[in-house]
N, C-alpha and C positions, 0 to 999 in steps of 0.2 A: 562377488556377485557378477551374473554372467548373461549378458542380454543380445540377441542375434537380429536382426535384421535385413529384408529383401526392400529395397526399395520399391517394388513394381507388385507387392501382395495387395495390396488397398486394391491398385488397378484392376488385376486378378481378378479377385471377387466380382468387381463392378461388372466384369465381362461376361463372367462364367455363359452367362443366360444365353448372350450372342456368338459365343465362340463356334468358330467353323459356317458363321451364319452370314448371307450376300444380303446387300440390298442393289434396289435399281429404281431410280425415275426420271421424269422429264419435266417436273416441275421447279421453277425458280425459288431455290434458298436461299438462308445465310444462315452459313453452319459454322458453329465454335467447337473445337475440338483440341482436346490436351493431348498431345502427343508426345510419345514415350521419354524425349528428353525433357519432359515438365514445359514445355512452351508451348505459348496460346498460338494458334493457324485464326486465323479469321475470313471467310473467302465469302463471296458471292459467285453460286455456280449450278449446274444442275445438280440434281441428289446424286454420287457414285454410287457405282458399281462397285460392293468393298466388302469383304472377309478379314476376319481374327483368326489368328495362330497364334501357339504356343510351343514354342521350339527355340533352342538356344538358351533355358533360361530365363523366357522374354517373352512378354507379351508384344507377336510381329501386327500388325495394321496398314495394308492395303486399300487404296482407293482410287480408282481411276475413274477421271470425267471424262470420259468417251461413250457417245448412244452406243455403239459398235461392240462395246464390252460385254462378255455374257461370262458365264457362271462356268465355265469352259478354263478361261483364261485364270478365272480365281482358282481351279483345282490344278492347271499347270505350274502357276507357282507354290501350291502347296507341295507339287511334287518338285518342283525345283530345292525349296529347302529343304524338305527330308532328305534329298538327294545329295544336298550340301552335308547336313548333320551326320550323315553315313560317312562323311568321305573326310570330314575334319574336327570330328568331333572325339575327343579327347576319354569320353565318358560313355563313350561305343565301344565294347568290346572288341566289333565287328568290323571297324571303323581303321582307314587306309592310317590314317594316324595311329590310333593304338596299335594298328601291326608295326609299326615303325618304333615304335616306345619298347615293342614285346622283345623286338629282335636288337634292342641296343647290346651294341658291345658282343654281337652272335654274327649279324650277317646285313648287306643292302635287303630293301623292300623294294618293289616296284610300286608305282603309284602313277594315279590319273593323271593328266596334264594339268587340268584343274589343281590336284591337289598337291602336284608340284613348281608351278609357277608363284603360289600363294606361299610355299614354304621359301622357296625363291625371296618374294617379294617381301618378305619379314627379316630373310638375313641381308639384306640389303638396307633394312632400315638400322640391322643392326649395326652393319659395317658404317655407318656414316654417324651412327651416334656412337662408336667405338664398345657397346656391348650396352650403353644405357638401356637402350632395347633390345632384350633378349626373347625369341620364342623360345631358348632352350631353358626357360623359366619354370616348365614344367614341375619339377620336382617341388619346386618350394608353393607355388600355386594349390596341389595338391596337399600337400604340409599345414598350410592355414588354412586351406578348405574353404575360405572366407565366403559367403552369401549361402552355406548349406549348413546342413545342420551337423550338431557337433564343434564347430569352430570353435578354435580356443586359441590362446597365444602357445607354441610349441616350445620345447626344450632347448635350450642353449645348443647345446649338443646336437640336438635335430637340426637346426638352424644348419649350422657351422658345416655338416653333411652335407646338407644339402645343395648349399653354395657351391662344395667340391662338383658338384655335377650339372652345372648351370654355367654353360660357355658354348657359343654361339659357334665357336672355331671349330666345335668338335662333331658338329653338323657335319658330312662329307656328300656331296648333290654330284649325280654323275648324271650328266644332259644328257649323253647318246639312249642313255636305258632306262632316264627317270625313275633313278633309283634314289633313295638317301637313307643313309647310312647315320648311326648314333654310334661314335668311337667306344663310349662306356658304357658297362652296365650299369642302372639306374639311371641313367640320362631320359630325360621327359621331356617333349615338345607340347606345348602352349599355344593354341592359336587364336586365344580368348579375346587378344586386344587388337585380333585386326579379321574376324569370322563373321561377326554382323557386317562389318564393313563391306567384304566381300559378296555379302550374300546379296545387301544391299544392291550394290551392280550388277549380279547377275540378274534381280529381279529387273532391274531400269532396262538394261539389255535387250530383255524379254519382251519387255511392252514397249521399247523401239522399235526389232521387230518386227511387231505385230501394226504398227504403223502408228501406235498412242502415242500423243504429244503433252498431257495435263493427268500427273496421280501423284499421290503423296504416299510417300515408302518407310514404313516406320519398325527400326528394329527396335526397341529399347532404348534411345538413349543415341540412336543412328538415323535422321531422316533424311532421305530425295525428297527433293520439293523438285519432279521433273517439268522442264517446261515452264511454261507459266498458266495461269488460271485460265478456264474458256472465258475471252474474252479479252485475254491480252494482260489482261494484268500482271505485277509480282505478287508471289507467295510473303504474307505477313508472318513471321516466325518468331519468337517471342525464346528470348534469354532466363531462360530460367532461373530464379533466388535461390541460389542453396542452403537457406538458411530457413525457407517455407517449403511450405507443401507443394506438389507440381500443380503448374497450372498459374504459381505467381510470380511473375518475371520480374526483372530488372529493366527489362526497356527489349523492344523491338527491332529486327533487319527486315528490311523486304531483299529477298533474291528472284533469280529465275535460274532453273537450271540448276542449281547447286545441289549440293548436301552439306552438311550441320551436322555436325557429333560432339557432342559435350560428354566428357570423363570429368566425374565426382565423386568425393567423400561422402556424397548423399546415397551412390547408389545402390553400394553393397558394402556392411560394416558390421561387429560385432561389440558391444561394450564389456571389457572384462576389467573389473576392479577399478571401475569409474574411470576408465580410458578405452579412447575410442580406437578402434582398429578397420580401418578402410581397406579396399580389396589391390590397392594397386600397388606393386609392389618394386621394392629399389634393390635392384639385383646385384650393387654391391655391397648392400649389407643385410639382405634377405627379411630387412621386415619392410611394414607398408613403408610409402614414402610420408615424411612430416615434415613440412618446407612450409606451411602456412596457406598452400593453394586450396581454394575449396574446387573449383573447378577450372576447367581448361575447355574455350571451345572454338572448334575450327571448322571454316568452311573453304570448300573447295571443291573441285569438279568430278572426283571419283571418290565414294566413299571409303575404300579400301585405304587409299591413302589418308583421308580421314582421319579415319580410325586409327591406327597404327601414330599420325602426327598429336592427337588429341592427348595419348598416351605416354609419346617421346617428352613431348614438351611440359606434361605433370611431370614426368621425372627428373628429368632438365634443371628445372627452376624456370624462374622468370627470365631472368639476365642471360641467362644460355639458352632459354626455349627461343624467346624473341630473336637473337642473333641468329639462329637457327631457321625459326620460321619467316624471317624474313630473305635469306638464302634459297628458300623454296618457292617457284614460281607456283603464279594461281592458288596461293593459298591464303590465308587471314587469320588470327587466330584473337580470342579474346581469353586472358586470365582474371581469377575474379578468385582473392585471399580473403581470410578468416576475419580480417579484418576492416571488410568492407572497400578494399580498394578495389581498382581497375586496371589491369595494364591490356595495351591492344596494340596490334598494328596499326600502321596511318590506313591501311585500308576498312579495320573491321570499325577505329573511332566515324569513321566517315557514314559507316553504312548504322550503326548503331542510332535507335531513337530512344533514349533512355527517357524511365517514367517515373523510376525509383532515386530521389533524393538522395538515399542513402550512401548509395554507391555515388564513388566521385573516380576520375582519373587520376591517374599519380604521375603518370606517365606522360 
């Protein structure tokens, strides 16, 4: 028996009705709001200024407390993401990436500065994690198909193929002409686990800017909590249970300024023959990883690297994430196992207000 799963369909639905749709006012709230990594926001503030998209995947969510803000600035970043999604998206025919995947093992592509700093910036994650992180993950990404339809467990043989064409080394970036080059044919780039992230900061970017100091930026599963509240406050962000529904945490951070990206077994997974298959994948042995992590989540100052750390350190383990993520400045990371424990940095136990019993430290 064979059952598939999107983490963010429920959301979907709820949204349909508002998607593409601004609010604005001046009047004094307090607004609760589940945002896309399952964490409660709780803020006292003016109503924003804020737009739904659907790209990447993902239901995106926008909101900036600025009067100054118009409806203007909400179509600039829709066109900033599309503009993203054309230039790295995987599932673009038309897309700087897929001519990179088309022409493997043929000939260099040129490609945007954008869209070559960001391939930059993943083989660099991968050269420090020695290939634990690979973009050139492609092929096998595609193979389980995982959070679309059709997903299944593949063929031994599929597997084992695909492997042959997933090495990071075979990437070839030539700076002067921003070109990059795929040594083999069938070689495939991935830019799945570090493209919200990036987009993430293009949007913060944007409403720097534009001179906004207070919005919350939400890919899926990727938030900027920019600034802090009008008013001075920190952003309340809420840990998400992966064990519940979004929306019921494990205990709370306040930040200002940061970004928060949690990578989960909750988010994208298939059950086939009463075993669960999660989207995130161990590139040395080409299926998901099963280490006992239910999630991994990291805060730090850009969400690109976020993103991409959220994902090193699921594959990791605990015992190598941590040594890891503690070698990286400004960053913090919380792991949270199958079996209710806790492991965290001395920074993120510090910043953690946990509400949930269940969960204890171990660490």
């Amino acid at each position: 028996m064979k059952k598939s799963k999107i983490a963010i369909t429920l959301t979907v639905l709820a949204l349909c009705a508002s998607l593409l749709s601004g609010c604005f006012g001046n009047k004094n709230t307090t607004e609760s709001t589940n945002n896309s990594a399952g964490n409660l926001t709780q803020y006292e503030t003016l109503e924003p200024m804020s737009q739904t998209y659907f790209i990447f995947d993902t239901i995106v969510n926008v909101k900036i407390y600025d009067t100054r803000a118009t409806k203007d600035n909400l179509k600039d970043i829709e066109d900033i993401l599309k503009n993203i999604d054309m230039k790295i998206s995987r599932n673009q025919e038309t897309s700087e990436i897929s001519k990179v995947i088309a022409n493997a093992g043929i000939a260099p592509v040129q490609v945007s500065t954008d869209t070559y700093d960001l391939v930059s910036k993943a083989l660099s994650y991968a050269e420090r994690t020695n290939g634990m992180f690979d973009p050139a993950i492609g092929k096998l990404v595609g193979l389980w198909n995982i959070g679309h339809e059709g997903a299944h467990v593949p063929a031994v043989a599929d597997i084992e193929e695909a492997l042959q064409r997933c090495d990071y080394r075979k990437i070839e970036m030539n700076d002067d002409k921003h070109e990059i080059y795929l040594q083999e044919k069938g070689m495939d780039i991935d830019l799945g686990s570090i493209g919200k992230g990036y987009a993430a900061d293009v949007i913060y970017d944007y409403l720097a800017d534009k001179g906004f100091h207070s919005a919350i930026i939400d890919l899926g599963g990727n938030v900027f909590a920019m600034g802090s509240k009008p008013g001075g406050k920190k952003w309340t962000i809420g840990v998400q249970d992966p064990d519940k529904e979004r929306g019921n945490g494990i205990g709370t951070i306040q930040v200002e300024d940061k970004t928060i990206v949690t990578s989960g077994i909750y988010e994208r997974f298939f059950i086939e023959d009463g075993k669960m298959y999660q989207h995130i994948l161990d590139p040395r042995t080409g299926y998901p990883v099963d280490n006992n992590i239910s999630s991994v989540t990291i805060v730090t100052s850009r969400s690109t690297d976020a993103d991409a750390l959220s994902t090193t350190l699921f594959v990791l383990g605990i015992d190598e994430g941590l040594k890891f993520i503690e070698n990286t400045p400004d960053a913090e990371a919380l792991f949270i196992t199958k079996d209710k424990k806790l492991y965290g940095t001395s920074g993120f136990k510090e910043m953690l207000k946990k509400t949930n019993d269940n969960y204890t430290f171990a660490n």
